[in-house]
C-alpha positions as CSV (number, residue, x, y, z in Angstrom):
1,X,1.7,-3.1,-10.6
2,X,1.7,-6.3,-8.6
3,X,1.9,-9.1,-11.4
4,X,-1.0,-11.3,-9.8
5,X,-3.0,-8.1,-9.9
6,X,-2.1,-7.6,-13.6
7,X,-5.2,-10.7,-15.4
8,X,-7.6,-8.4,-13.3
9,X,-6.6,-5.2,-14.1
10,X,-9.6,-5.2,-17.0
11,X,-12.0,-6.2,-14.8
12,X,-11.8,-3.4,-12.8
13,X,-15.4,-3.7,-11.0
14,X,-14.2,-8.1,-10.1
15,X,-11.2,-6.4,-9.3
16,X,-12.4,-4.0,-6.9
17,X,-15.4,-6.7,-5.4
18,X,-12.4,-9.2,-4.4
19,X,-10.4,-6.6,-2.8
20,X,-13.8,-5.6,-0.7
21,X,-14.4,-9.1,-0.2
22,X,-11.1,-9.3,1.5
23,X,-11.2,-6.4,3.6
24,X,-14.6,-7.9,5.1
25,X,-13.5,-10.8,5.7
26,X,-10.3,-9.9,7.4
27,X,-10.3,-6.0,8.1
28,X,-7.3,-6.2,10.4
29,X,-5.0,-8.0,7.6
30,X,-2.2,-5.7,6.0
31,X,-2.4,-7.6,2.8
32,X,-6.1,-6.8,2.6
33,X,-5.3,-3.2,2.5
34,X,-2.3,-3.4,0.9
35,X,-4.3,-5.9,-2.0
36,X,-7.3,-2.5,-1.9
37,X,-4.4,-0.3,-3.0
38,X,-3.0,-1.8,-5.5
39,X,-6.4,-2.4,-7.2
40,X,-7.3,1.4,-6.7
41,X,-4.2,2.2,-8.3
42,X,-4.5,0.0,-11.2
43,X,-8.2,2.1,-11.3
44,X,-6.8,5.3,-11.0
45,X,-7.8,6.1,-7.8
46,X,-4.8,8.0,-6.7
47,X,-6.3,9.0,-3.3
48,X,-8.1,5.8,-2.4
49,X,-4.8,3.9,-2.8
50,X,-2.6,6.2,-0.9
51,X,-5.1,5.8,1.7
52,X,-5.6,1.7,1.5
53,X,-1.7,1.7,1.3
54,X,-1.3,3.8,4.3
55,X,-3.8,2.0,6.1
56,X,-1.8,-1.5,5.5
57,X,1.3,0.4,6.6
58,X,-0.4,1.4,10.1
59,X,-1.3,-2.0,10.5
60,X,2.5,-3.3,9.3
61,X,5.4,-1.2,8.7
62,X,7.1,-4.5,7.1
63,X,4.7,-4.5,4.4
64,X,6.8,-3.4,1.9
65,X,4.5,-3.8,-1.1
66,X,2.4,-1.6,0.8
67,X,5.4,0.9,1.2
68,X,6.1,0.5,-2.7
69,X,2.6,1.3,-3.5
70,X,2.3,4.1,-1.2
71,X,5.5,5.6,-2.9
72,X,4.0,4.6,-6.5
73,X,1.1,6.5,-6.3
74,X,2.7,9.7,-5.2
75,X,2.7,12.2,-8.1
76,X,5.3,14.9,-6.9
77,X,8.2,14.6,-4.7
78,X,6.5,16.7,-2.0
79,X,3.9,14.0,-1.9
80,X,6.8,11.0,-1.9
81,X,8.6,13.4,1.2
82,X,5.4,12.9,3.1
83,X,4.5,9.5,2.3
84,X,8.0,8.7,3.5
85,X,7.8,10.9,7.0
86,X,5.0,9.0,7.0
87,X,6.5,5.4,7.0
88,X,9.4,6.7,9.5
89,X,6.8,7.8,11.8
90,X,5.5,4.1,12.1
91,X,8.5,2.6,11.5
92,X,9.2,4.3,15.4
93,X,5.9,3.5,16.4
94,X,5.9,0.2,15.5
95,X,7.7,-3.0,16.4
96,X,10.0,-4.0,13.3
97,X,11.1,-7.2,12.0
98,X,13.5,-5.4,9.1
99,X,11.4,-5.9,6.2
100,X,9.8,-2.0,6.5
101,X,13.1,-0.8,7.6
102,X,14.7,-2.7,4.5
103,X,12.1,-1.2,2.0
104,X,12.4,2.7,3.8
105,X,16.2,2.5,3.1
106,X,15.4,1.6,-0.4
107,X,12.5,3.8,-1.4
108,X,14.2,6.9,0.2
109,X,17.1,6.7,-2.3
């Protein structure tokens, strides 16, 4: 888990209002999905962090806390497989500054 995240992680409904906060006010940041996975994950919300984390990737490929995450919440190595075609396909989608391309390489490993 994300160490900011972790004096929140017992106040799972503040936790979960900030994150919503954030994607309100800025719905076309990366962080503010990447932020909504990481709290559904600390929740146990398997499914609504893949797709907050995937969401974050869409927007940025070089989110790589989004690209951990995404990886992190993936509970067999099928799922992992497919979260990682999933990055390459934006990775060729998207321009890329080396950050997503630096965490791919690393994650796939």
């Amino acid at each position: 888990m994300v160490s900011w995240l972790q004096p929140i992680a017992g106040c799972a409904t503040e936790a979960r209002q900030r994150a919503d906060e954030a994607l309100r006010l800025d719905p076309h940041s990366p962080d503010s999905h990447a932020v909504s996975g990481w709290v559904a994950a600390a929740a146990g919300a398997k499914p609504a962090a893949r797709n907050a984390f995937q969401a974050a990737i869409s927007l940025s490929v070089d989110d790589a806390s989004a690209i951990r995450g995404l990886l992190n919440v993936c509970d067999t190595r099928e799922d992992a497989i497919e979260a990682l075609h999933f990055v390459e396909r934006e990775l060729e989608r998207q321009t890329v500054f080396g950050d997503g391309l630096q965490a791919y390489r690393e994650a796939s490993r």
